[in-house]
Each structure stands twice: as structure tokens, then as C-alpha cells.
C-alpha positions as a Markdown table, in Angstrom:
| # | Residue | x | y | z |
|---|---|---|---|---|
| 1 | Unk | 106.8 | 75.6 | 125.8 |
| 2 | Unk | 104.0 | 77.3 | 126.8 |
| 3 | Unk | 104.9 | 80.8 | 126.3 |
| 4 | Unk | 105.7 | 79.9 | 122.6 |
| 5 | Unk | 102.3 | 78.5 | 122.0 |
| 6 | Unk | 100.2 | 80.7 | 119.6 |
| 7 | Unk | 103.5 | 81.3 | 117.8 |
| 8 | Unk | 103.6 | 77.7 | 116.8 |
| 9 | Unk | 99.9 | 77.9 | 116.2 |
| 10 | Unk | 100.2 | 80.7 | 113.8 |
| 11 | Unk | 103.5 | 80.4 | 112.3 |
| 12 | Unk | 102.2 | 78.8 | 108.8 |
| 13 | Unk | 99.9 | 81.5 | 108.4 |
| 14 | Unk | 102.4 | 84.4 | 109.6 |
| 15 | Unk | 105.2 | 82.9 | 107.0 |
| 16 | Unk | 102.6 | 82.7 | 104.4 |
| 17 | Unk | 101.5 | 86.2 | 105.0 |
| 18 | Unk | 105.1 | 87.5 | 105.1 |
| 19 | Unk | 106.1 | 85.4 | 102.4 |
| 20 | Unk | 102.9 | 86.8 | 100.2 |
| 21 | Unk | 104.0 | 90.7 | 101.1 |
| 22 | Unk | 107.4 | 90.4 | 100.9 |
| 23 | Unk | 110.1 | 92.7 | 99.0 |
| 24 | Unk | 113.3 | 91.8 | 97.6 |
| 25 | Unk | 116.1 | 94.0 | 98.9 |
| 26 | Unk | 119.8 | 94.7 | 97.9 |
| 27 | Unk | 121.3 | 96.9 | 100.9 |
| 28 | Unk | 122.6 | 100.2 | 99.7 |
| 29 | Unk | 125.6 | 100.6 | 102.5 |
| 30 | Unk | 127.6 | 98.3 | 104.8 |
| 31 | Unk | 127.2 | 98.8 | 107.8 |
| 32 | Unk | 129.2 | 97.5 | 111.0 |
| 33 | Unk | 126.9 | 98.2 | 114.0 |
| 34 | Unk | 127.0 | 94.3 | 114.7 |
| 35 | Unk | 130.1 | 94.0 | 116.3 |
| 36 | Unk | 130.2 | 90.6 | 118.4 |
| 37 | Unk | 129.0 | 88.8 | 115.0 |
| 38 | Unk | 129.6 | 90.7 | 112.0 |
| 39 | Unk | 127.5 | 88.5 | 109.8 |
| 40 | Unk | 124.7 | 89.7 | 111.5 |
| 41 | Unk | 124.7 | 93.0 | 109.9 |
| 42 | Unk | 123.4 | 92.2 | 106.4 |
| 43 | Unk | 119.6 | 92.0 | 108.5 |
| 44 | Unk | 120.6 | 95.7 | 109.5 |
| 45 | Unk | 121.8 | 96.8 | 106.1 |
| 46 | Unk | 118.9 | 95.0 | 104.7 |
| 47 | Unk | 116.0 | 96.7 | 107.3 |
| 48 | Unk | 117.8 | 100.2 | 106.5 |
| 49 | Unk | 117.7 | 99.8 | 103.1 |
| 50 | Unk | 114.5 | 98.4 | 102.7 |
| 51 | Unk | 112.7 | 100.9 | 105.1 |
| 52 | Unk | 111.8 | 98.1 | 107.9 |
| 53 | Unk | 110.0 | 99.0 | 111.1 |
| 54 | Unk | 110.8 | 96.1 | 112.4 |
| 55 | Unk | 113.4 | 93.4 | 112.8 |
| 56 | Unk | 112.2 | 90.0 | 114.1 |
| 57 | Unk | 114.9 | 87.5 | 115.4 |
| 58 | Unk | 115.9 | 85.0 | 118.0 |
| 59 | Unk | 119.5 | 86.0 | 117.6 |
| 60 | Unk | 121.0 | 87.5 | 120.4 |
| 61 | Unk | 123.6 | 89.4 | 119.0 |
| 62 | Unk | 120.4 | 91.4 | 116.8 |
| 63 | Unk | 118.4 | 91.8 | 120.0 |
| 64 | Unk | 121.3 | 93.4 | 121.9 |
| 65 | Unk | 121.3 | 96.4 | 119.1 |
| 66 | Unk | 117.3 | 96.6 | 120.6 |
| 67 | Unk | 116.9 | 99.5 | 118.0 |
| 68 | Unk | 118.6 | 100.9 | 115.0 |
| 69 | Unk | 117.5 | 104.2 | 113.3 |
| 70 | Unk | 113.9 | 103.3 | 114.2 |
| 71 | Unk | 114.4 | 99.7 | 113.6 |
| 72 | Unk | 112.9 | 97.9 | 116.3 |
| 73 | Unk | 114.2 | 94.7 | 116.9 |
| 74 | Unk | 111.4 | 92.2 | 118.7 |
| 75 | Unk | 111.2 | 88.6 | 119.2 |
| 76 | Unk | 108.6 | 86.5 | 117.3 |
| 77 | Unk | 106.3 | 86.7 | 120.3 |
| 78 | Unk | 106.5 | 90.1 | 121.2 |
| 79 | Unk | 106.2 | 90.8 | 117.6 |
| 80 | Unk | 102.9 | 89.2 | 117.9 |
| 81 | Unk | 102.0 | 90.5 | 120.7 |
| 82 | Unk | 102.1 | 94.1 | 119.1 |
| 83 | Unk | 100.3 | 92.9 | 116.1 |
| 84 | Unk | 97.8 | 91.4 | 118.1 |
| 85 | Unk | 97.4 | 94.6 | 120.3 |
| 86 | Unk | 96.9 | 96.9 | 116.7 |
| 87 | Unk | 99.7 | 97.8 | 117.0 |
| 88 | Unk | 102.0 | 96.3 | 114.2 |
| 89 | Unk | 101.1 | 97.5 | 110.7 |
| 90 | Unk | 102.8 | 96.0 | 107.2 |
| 91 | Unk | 103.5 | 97.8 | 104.6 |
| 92 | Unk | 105.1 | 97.0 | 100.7 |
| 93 | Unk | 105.6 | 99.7 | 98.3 |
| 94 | Unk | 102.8 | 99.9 | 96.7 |
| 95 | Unk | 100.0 | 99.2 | 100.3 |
| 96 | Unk | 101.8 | 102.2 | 102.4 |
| 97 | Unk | 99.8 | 102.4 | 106.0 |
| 98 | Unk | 97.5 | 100.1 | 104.9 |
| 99 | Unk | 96.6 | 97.3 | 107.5 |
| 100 | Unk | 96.9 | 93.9 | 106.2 |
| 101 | Unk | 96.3 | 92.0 | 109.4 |
């Protein structure tokens, strides 16, 4: 599809990116805010836990929640939409506020 378009273009780059800044994370509580698929909530506990801004899915039970303690949860596209407005920033533990992208 059309709409989908400069994900596919970028998606090697935005996995390797990702994959270059990410953080292993045990979740710290259980949480049961997922209720019409409980196995969804390990990305919740895992985003609390690990101090995400953001959550970026295709799952529709996730994007229902549409936030959680400050958790955004986003498509892929209009998670690139944000990033390509300035407005997305990532962070690891050790590069707080400091843009990568």
C-alpha cells in the first residue's frame, strides 16, 4: 500500500537503529490493563518498567489502551510521522534527551 510506503522504505534502517539503542528490560510489576488479550500486557509492563515514551504496534488490542502513564501507543507510521516532524526523541540510559535521529 501506498500509505505504508516510506515505512517499508526505511524499516532496515529503523530496526537497525532501534536494534543498535536498545535496552534489555525485566518488568518490575504485572500489570493487567490489557484485558481483551492478556498477553499483551508484558509490552505494558515492559514500557513502564523501562521508562518508554512510546509503544509502537499494529496490535489492536495495544492501540485501544491509546496511552498508559504517558505511554503513547502509535502505529509504525504515525510513529514516523512524529519522528520525522522533530518530534520523537530516543533516549538509552546513558544518551538522556539526546537526539539520535
Amino acid at each position: 500500500k501506498k500509505k505504508y510506503a516510506k515505512v517499508r522504505e526505511n524499516r532496515l534502517e529503523y530496526a537497525a537503529l532501534i536494534a543498535e539503542q536498545a535496552l534489555w528490560i525485566e518488568p518490575q510489576e504485572q500489570l493487567d490493563v490489557i484485558a481483551a488479550d492478556e498477553s499483551d500486557n508484558c509490552y505494558v509492563e515492559c514500557a513502564v518498567s523501562g521508562g518508554a515514551q512510546y509503544i509502537v504496534t499494529g496490535d489492536e488490542h495495544l492501540l485501544e489502551l491509546v496511552e498508559y502513564e504517558g505511554i503513547r501507543v502509535l502505529i509504525p507510521a504515525a510513529f514516523v510521522a512524529l519522528k520525522e516532524a522533530g518530534q520523537v526523541w530516543i533516549c538509552t540510559s546513558d544518551l538522556r534527551n539526546q537526539e539520535i535521529w
